[in-house]
TORKOL-4160 file (C-alpha; in steps of 0.2 Angstrom, whole numbers, padded with zeros to 4 digits, m for minus):
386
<pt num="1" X="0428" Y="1338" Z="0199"/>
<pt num="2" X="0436" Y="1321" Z="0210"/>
<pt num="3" X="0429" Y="1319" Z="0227"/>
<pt num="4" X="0441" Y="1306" Z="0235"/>
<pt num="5" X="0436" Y="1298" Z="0252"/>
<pt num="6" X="0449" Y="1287" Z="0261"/>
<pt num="7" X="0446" Y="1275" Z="0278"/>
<pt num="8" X="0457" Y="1267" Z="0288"/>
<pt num="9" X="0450" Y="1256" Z="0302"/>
<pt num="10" X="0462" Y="1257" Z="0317"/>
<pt num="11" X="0470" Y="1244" Z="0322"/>
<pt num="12" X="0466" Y="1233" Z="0307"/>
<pt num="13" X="0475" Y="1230" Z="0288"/>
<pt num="14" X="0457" Y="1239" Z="0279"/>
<pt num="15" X="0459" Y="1250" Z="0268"/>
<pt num="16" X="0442" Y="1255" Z="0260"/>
<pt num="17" X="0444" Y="1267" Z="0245"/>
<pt num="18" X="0430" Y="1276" Z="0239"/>
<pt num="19" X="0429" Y="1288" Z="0222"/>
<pt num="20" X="0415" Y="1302" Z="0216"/>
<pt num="21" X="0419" Y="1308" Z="0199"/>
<pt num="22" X="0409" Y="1324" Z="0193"/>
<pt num="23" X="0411" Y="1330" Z="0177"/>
<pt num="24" X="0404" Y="1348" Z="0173"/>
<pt num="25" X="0389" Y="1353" Z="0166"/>
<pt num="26" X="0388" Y="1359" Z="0149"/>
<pt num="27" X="0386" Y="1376" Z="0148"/>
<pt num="28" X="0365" Y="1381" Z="0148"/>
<pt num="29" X="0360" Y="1385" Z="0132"/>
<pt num="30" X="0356" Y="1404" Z="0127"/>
<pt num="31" X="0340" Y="1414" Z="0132"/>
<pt num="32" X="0329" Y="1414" Z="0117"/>
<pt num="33" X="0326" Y="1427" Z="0109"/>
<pt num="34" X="0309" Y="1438" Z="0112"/>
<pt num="35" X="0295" Y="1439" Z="0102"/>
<pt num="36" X="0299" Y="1458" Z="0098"/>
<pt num="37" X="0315" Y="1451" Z="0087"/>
<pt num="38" X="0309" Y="1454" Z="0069"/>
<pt num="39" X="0323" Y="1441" Z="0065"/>
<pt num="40" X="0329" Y="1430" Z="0074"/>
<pt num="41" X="0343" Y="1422" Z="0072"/>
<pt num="42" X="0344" Y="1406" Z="0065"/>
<pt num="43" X="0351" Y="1392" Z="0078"/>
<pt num="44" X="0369" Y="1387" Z="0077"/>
<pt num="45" X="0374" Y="1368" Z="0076"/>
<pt num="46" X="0389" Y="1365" Z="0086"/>
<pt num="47" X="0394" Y="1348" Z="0081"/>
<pt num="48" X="0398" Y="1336" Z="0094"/>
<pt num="49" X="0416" Y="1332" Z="0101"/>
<pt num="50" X="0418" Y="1316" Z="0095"/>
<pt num="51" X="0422" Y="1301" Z="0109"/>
<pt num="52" X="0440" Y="1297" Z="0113"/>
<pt num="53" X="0444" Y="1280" Z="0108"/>
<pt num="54" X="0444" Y="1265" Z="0118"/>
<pt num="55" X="0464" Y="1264" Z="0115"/>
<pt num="56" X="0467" Y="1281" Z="0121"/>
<pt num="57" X="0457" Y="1281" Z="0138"/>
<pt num="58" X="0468" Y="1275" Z="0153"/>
<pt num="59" X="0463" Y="1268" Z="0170"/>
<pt num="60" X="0478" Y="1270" Z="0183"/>
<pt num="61" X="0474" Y="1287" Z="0188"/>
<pt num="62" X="0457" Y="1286" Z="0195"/>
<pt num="63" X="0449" Y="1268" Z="0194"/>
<pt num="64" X="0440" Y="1273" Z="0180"/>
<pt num="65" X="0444" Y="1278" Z="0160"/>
<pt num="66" X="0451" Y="1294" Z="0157"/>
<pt num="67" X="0463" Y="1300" Z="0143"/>
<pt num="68" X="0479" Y="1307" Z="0148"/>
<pt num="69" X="0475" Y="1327" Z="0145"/>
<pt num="70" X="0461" Y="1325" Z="0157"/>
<pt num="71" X="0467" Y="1316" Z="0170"/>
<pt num="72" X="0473" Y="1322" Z="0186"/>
<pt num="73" X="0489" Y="1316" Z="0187"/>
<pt num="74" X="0503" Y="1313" Z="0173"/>
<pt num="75" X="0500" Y="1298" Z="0164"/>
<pt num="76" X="0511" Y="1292" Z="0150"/>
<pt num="77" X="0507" Y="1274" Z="0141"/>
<pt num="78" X="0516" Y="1260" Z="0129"/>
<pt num="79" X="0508" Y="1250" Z="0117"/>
<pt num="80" X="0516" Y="1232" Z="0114"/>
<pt num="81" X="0519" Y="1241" Z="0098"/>
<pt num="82" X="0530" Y="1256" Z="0107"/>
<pt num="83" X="0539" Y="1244" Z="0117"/>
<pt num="84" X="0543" Y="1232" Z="0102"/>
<pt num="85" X="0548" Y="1251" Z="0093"/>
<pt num="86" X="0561" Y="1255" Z="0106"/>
<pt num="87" X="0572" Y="1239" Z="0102"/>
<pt num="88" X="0575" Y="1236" Z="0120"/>
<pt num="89" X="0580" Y="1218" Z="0124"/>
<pt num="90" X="0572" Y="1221" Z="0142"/>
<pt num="91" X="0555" Y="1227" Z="0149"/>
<pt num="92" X="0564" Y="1238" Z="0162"/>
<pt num="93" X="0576" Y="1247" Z="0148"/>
<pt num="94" X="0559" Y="1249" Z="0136"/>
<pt num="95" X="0549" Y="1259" Z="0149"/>
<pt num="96" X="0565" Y="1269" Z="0154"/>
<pt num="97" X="0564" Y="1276" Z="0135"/>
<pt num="98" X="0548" Y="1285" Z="0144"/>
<pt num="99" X="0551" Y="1303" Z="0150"/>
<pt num="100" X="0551" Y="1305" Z="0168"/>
<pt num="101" X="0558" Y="1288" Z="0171"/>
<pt num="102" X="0576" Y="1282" Z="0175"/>
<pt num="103" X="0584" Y="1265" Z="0178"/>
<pt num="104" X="0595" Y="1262" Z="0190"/>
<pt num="105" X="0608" Y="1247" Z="0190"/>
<pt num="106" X="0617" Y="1243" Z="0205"/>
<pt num="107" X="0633" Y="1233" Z="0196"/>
<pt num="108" X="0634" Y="1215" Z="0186"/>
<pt num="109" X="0620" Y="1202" Z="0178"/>
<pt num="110" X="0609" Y="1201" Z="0190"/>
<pt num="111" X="0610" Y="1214" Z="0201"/>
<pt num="112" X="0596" Y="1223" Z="0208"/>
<pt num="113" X="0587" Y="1235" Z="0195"/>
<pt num="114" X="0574" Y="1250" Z="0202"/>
<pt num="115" X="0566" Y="1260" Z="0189"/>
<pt num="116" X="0563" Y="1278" Z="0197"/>
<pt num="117" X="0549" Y="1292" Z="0194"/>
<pt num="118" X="0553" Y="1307" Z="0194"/>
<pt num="119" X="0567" Y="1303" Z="0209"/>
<pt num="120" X="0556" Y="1291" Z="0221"/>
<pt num="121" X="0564" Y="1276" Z="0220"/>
<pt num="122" X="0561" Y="1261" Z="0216"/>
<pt num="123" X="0553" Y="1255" Z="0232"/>
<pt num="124" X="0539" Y="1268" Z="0233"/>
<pt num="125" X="0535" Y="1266" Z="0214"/>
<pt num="126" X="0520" Y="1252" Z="0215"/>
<pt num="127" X="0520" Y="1239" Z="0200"/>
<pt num="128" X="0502" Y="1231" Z="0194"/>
<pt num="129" X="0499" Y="1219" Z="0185"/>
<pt num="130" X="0480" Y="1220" Z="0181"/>
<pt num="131" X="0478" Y="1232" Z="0193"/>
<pt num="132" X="0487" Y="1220" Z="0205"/>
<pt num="133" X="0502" Y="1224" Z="0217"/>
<pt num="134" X="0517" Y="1213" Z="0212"/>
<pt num="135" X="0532" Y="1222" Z="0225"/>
<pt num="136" X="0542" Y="1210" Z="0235"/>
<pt num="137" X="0535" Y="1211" Z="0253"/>
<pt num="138" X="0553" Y="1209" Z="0258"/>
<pt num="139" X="0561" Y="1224" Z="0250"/>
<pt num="140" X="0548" Y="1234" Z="0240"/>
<pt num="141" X="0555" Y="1229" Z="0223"/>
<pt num="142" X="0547" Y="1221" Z="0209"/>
<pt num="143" X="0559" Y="1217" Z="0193"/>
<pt num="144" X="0549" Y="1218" Z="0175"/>
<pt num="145" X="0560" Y="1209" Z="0169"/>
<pt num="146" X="0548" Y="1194" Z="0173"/>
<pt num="147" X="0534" Y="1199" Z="0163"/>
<pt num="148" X="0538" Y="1195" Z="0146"/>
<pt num="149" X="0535" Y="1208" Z="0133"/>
<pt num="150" X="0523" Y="1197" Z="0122"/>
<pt num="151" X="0509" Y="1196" Z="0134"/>
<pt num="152" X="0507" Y="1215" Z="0136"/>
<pt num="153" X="0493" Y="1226" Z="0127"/>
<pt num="154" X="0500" Y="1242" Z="0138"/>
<pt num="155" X="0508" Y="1248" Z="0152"/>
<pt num="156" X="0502" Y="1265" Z="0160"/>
<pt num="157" X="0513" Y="1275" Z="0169"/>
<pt num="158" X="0507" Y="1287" Z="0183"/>
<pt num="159" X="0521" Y="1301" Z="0190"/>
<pt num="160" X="0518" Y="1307" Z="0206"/>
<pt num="161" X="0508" Y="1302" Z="0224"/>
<pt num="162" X="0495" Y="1291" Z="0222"/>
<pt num="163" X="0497" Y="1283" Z="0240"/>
<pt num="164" X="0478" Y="1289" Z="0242"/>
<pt num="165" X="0472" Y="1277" Z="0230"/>
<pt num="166" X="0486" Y="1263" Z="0230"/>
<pt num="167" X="0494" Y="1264" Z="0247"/>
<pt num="168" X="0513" Y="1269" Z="0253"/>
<pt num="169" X="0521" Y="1257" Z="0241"/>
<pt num="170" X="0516" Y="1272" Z="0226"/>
<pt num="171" X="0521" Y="1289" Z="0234"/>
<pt num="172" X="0534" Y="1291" Z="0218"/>
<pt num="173" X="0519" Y="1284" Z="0206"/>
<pt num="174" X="0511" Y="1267" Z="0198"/>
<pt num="175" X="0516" Y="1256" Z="0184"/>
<pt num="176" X="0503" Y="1248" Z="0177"/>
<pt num="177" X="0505" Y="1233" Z="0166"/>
<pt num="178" X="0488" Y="1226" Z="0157"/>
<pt num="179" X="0491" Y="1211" Z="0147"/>
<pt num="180" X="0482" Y="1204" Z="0134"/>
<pt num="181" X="0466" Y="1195" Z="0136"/>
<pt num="182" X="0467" Y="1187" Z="0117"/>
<pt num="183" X="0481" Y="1177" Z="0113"/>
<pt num="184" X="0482" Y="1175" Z="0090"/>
<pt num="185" X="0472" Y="1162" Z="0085"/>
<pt num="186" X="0488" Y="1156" Z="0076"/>
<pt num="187" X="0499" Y="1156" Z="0090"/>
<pt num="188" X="0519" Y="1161" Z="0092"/>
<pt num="189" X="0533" Y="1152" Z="0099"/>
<pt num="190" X="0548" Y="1164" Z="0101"/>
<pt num="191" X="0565" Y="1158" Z="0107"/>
<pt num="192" X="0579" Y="1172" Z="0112"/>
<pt num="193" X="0596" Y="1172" Z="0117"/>
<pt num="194" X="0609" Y="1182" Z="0124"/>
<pt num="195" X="0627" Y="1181" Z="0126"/>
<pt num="196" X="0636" Y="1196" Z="0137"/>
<pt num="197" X="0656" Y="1197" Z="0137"/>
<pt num="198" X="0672" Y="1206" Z="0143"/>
<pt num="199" X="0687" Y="1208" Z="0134"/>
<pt num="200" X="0700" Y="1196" Z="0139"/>
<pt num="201" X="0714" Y="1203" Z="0151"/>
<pt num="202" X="0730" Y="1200" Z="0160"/>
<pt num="203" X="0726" Y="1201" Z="0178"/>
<pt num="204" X="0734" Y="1202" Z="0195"/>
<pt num="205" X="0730" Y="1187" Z="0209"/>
<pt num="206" X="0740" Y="1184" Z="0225"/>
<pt num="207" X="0754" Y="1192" Z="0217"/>
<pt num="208" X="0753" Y="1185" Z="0203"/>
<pt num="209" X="0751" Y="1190" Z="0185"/>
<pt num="210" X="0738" Y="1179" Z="0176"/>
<pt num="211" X="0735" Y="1178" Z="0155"/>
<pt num="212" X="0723" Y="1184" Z="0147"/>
<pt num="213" X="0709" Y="1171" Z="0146"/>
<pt num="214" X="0697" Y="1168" Z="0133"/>
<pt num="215" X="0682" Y="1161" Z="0143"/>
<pt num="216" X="0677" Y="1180" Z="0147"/>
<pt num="217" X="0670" Y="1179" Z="0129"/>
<pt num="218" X="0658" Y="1170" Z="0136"/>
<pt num="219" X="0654" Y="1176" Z="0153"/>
<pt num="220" X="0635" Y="1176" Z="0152"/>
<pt num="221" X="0620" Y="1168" Z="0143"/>
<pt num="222" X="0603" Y="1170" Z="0144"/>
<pt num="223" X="0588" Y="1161" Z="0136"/>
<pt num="224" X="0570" Y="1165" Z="0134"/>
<pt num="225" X="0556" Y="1153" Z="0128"/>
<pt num="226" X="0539" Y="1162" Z="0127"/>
<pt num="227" X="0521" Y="1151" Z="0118"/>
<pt num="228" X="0505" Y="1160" Z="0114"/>
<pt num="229" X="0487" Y="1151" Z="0107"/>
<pt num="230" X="0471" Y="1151" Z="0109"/>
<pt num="231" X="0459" Y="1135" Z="0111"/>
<pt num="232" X="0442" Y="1141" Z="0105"/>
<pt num="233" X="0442" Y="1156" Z="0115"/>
<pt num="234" X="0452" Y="1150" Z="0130"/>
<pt num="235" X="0469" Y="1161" Z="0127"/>
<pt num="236" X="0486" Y="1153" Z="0136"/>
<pt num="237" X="0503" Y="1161" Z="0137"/>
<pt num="238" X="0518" Y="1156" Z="0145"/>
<pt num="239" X="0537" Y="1162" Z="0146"/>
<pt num="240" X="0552" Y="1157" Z="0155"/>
<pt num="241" X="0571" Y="1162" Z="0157"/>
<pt num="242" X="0586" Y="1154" Z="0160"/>
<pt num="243" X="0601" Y="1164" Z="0165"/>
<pt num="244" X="0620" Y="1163" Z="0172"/>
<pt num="245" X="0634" Y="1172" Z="0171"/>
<pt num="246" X="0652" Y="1172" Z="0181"/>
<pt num="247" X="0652" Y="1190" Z="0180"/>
<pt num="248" X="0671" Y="1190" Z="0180"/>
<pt num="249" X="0675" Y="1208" Z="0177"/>
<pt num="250" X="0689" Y="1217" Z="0177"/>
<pt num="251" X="0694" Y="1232" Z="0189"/>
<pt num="252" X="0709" Y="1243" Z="0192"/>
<pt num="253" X="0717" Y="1238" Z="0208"/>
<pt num="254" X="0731" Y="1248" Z="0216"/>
<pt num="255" X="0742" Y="1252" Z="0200"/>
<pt num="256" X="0736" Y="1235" Z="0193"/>
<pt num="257" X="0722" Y="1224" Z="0185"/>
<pt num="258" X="0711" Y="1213" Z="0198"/>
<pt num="259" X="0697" Y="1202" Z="0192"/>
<pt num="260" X="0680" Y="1201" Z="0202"/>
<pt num="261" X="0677" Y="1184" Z="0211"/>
<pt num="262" X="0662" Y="1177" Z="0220"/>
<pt num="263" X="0650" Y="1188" Z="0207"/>
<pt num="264" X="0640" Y="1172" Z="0198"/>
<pt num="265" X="0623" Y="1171" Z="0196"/>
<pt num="266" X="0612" Y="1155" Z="0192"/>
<pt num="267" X="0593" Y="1159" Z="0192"/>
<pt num="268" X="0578" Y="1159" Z="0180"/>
<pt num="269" X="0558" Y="1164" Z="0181"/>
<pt num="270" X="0544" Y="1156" Z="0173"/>
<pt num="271" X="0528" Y="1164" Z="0167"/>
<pt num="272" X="0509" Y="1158" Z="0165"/>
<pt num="273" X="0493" Y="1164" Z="0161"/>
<pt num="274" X="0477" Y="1159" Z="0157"/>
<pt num="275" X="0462" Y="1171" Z="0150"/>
<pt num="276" X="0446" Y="1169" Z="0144"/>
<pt num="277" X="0438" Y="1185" Z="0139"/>
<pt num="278" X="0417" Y="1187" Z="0132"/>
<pt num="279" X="0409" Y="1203" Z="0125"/>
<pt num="280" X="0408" Y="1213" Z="0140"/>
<pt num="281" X="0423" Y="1205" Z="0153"/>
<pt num="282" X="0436" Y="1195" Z="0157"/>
<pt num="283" X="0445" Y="1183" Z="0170"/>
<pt num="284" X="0462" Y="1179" Z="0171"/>
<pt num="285" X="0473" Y="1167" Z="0180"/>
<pt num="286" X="0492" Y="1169" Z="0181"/>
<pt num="287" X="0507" Y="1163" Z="0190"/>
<pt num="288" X="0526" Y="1171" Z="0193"/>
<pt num="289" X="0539" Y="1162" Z="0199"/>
<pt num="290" X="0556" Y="1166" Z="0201"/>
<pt num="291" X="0576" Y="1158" Z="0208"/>
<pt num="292" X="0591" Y="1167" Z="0210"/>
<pt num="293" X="0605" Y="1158" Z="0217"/>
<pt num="294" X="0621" Y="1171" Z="0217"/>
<pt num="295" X="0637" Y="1175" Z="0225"/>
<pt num="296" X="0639" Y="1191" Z="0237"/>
<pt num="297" X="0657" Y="1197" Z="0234"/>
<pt num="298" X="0655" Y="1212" Z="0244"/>
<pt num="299" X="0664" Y="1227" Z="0243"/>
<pt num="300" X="0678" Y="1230" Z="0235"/>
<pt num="301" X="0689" Y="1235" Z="0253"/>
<pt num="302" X="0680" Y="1222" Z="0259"/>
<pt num="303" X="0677" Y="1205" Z="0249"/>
<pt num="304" X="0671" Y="1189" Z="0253"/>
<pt num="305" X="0674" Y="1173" Z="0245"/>
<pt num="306" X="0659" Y="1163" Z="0252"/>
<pt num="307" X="0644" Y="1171" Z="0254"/>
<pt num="308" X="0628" Y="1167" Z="0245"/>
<pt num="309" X="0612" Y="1172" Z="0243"/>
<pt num="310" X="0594" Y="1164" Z="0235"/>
<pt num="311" X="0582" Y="1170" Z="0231"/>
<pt num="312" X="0564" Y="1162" Z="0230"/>
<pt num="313" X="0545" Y="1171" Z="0226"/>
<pt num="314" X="0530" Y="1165" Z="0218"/>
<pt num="315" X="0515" Y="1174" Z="0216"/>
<pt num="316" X="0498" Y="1167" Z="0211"/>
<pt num="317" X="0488" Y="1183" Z="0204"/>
<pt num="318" X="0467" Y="1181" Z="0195"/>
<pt num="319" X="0455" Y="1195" Z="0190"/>
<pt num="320" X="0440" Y="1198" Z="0185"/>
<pt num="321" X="0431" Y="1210" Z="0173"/>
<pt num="322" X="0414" Y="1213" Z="0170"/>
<pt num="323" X="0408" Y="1230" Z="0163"/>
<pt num="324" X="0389" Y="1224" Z="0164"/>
<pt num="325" X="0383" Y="1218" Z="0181"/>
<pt num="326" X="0367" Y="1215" Z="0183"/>
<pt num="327" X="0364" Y="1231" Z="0175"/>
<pt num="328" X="0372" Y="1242" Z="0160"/>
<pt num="329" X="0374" Y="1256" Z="0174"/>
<pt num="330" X="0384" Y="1245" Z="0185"/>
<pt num="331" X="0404" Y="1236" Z="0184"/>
<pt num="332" X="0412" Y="1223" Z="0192"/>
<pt num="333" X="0430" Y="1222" Z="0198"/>
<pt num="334" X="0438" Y="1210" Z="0207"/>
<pt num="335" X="0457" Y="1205" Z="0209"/>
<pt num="336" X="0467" Y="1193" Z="0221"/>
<pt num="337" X="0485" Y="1190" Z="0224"/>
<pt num="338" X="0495" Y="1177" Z="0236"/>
<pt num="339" X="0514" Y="1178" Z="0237"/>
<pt num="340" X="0526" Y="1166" Z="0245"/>
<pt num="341" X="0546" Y="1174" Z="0246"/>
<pt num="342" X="0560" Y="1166" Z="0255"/>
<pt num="343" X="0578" Y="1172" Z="0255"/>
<pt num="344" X="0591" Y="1162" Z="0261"/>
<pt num="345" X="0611" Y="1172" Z="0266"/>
<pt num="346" X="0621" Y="1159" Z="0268"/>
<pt num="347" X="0642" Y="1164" Z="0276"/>
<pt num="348" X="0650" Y="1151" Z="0281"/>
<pt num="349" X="0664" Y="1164" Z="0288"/>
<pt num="350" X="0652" Y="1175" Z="0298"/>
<pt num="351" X="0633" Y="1170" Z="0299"/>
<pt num="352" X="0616" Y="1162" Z="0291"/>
<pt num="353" X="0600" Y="1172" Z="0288"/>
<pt num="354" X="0582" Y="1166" Z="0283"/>
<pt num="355" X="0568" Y="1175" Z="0279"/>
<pt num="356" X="0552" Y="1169" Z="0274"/>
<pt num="357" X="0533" Y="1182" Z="0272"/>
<pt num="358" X="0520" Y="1176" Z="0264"/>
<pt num="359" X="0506" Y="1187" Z="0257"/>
<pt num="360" X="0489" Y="1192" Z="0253"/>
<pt num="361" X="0480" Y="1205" Z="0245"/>
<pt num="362" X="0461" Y="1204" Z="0240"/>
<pt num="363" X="0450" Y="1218" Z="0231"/>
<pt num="364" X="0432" Y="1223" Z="0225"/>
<pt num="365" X="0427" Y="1239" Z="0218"/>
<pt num="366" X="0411" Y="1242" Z="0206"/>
<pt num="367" X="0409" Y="1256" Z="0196"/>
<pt num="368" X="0389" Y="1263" Z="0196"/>
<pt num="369" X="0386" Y="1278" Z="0181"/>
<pt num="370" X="0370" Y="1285" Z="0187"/>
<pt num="371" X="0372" Y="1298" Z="0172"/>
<pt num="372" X="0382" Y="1304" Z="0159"/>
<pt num="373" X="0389" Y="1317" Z="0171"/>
<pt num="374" X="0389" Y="1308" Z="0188"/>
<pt num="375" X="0398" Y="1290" Z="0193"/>
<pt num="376" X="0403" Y="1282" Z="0209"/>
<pt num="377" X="0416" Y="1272" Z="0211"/>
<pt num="378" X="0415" Y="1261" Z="0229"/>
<pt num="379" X="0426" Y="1244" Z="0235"/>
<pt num="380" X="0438" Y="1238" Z="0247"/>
<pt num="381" X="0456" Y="1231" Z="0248"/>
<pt num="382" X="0462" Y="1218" Z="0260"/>
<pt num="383" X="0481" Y="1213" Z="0262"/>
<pt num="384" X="0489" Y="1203" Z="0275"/>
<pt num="385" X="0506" Y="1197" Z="0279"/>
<pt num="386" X="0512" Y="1184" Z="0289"/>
C-alpha cells in the first residue's frame, strides 16, 4: 500500500512531497498441529521468490525501486541496447517505437517535435534527466534530440498523471532519462552525418516557371561528434550537433508547383558531463546548451519573407547519489538545475519580440527503510522563475 502526502505552502513556490510505501505482510504461518495428531505432517519448504534484478527495478514511479508489474502506474523502459535495436537515427523516433507514445512533427528540419502519452501533449509530459526537469520554462517543451544516445543507460517512461509527485508539467506522464555514470575505460569517439533531400522540380515563382534545380539534393546536413573516457575513475562525455538545411520544399499551389521560402534553419547543441561514481553513489555534473537561428515563413495564405526567430537555452544540471548515509537504513538524493532561455522574433515588416526567463529548480529527498516491509520517503522541491 502507497500513502502519498502532498503540501503546498500558499503563497510560496514550495512544493514538499512526502512518500509512505507499505508492503503487505506475509501471510501468518499455520497453527501447529496439536499434540493429539498421531502424525503430523511434515513441514513444507516453500522456496523463496528470488529478488528481482537491479536491471529490472525502475525508479520514476514512486521515488523508489519498483519493477514494472508492481508498480502503480504503467512504466515501460529502454536499454541503450533497445534504443541502438530500433535503428532510429534520433532519440525522439527510438522512444516513439514504445507503445503508448506518439511523435508529433509540426512540418520541416527543425521544427518543433512533441512526443505524446497516451494523447497529453507534449507540454504536460515532464522530461528528466537524472530525475531532473529539463522543459523549456517558455513553452513547456523539452527536444531529446539533445541528449545524445551514447550517454544513456535507460530511459523509463511513465503513462498517465503523475502531477502529485512531479508537478503540472507531468499530467500526461514522465520520461526519465538516467545516463551512464561509467564511461569504457577504452573510450569511443563517433562521428555521424546526415544529408536530407527533395527531388528536384520545376517550380512556379512571380509567374514564372523555374527548372528544376539540383541543389534540393542537398538541402540539409547534419553532423554529430560524441567522446567518451574515463581518467582513473573520473568518466567524461560530451556531444555536439551541427545542423542547416534550406528546407526548400515543394507544394502544390493553385493548379501549379510553388517552392517554400524563408524555411532555413542554422542551429546546433553541445552536450557535457562529468561523473565520478564509488561503490555505493554517484555525482554528476552536466551542461546543455542549445541555438536555433530559423526563418518563420508562416502560413501558406499568409507568408512572410522576413521574419526570424532564435532560439537560445542553457541549462546547468548536478546530482548526487548516495545509497548509504550515515547509516545502511538511510539514502541520499539531491539534484539542482539553472536554465537561462532567450527568444528573440525579429519582423522587420510588423514587430520585434524578446523574451528572456531564467530558472531554478532545487531538490532533496532521503529514502529511510526502517524494515523490510516499511520505508519512508521525505524531501523537498524548490523552483523559481525570474
Amino acid at each position: 500500500m502507497s500513502l502519498i502526502f502532498f503540501l503546498r505552502v500558499p503563497g510560496r513556490r514550495f512544493v514538499a512531497l512526502a512518500l509512505v510505501s507499505l508492503c503487505t505482510l506475509a501471510p501468518l504461518a499455520a497453527d501447529e498441529p496439536s499434540a493429539a495428531d498421531e502424525t503430523p505432517p511434515a513441514p513444507r519448504e516453500e522456496a523463496a521468490e528470488p529478488a528481482p534484478p537491479p536491471a529490472d527495478l525502475v525508479i520514476s514511479a514512486t521515488r523508489t525501486g519498483e519493477t514494472p508489474l508492481t508498480a502503480p502506474q504503467y512504466v515501460s523502459r529502454m536499454t541503450a541496447e533497445d534504443i541502438a535495436a530500433t535503428g532510429k537515427e534520433s532519440l525522439p523516433q527510438a522512444v516513439a517505437t514504445e507503445a503508448g507514445v506518439t511523435l508529433y512533427s509540426y512540418g520541416y528540419t527543425g521544427s518543433l517535435e512533441q512526443l505524446w502519452l497516451r494523447g497529453a501533449t507534449g507540454t504536460r509530459v515532464l522530461v528528466l534527466i537524472d530525475g531532473v526537469p529539463t522543459n523549456n520554462a517558455l513553452d513547456g517543451q523539452m527536444s531529446l534530440s539533445l541528449i545524445p544516445k551514447e550517454i544513456i543507460e535507460r530511459i523509463e517512461i511513465v503513462q498517465g498523471g503523475m502531477s502529485i509527485l512531479y508537478g503540472s508539467h507531468a499530467v500526461g506522464g514522465v520520461i526519465n532519462v538516467i545516463t551512464t555514470k561509467s564511461a569504457p575505460p577504452s573510450g569511443f569517439l563517433r562521428f555521424s552525418a546526415l544529408n536530407t533531400a527533395y527531388l528536384p522540380q520545376t517550380y512556379d515563382e512571380g509567374g514564372n516557371s523555374n527548372p528544376a534545380d539540383p541543389r534540393a539534393l542537398l538541402d540539409g546536413q547534419k553532423f554529430s561528434l560524441s567522446f567518451g573516457h574515463d581518467f582513473g575513475g573520473l568518466s567524461f562525455f560530451s556531444a555536439g550537433t551541427f545542423e542547416q538545411a534550406y528546407n526548400a520544399y515543394y507544394y502544390p499551389d493553385a493548379g501549379s508547383t510553388a517552392q517554400r521560402e524563408n524555411a532555413d534553419l542554422l542551429g546546433g547543441s553541445a552536450f557535457s558531463s562529468i561523473s565520478i561514481p564509488w561503490e555505493t553513489g554517484w555525482t554528476t555534473v552536466s551542461a546543455i546548451y542549445s541555438r536555433n537561428a530559423a526563418g518563420v515563413p508562416g502560413s501558406l495564405q499568409f507568408p512572410s519573407e522576413t521574419a526570424r526567430q532564435t532560439d537560445d537555452r542553457l541549462q546547468l544540471l548536478a546530482g548526487l547519489h548516495e545509497a548509504r548515509f550515515v547509516s545502511d537504513a538511510l539514502s541520499l538524493d539531491a539534484r539542482l538545475s539553472l536554465t537561462y532561455q532567450e527568444r528573440l522574433y525579429d519582423d522587420p515588416a510588423t514587430s520585434t519580440d524578446q523574451s528572456k526567463l531564467t530558472g531554478l529548480f532545487a531538490e532533496l529527498s532521503q529514502e529511510l527503510s526502517v524494515a523490510d516491509f516499511f520505508s519512508l520517503i521525505y524531501g523537498g522541491t524548490v523552483t523559481y522563475d525570474f
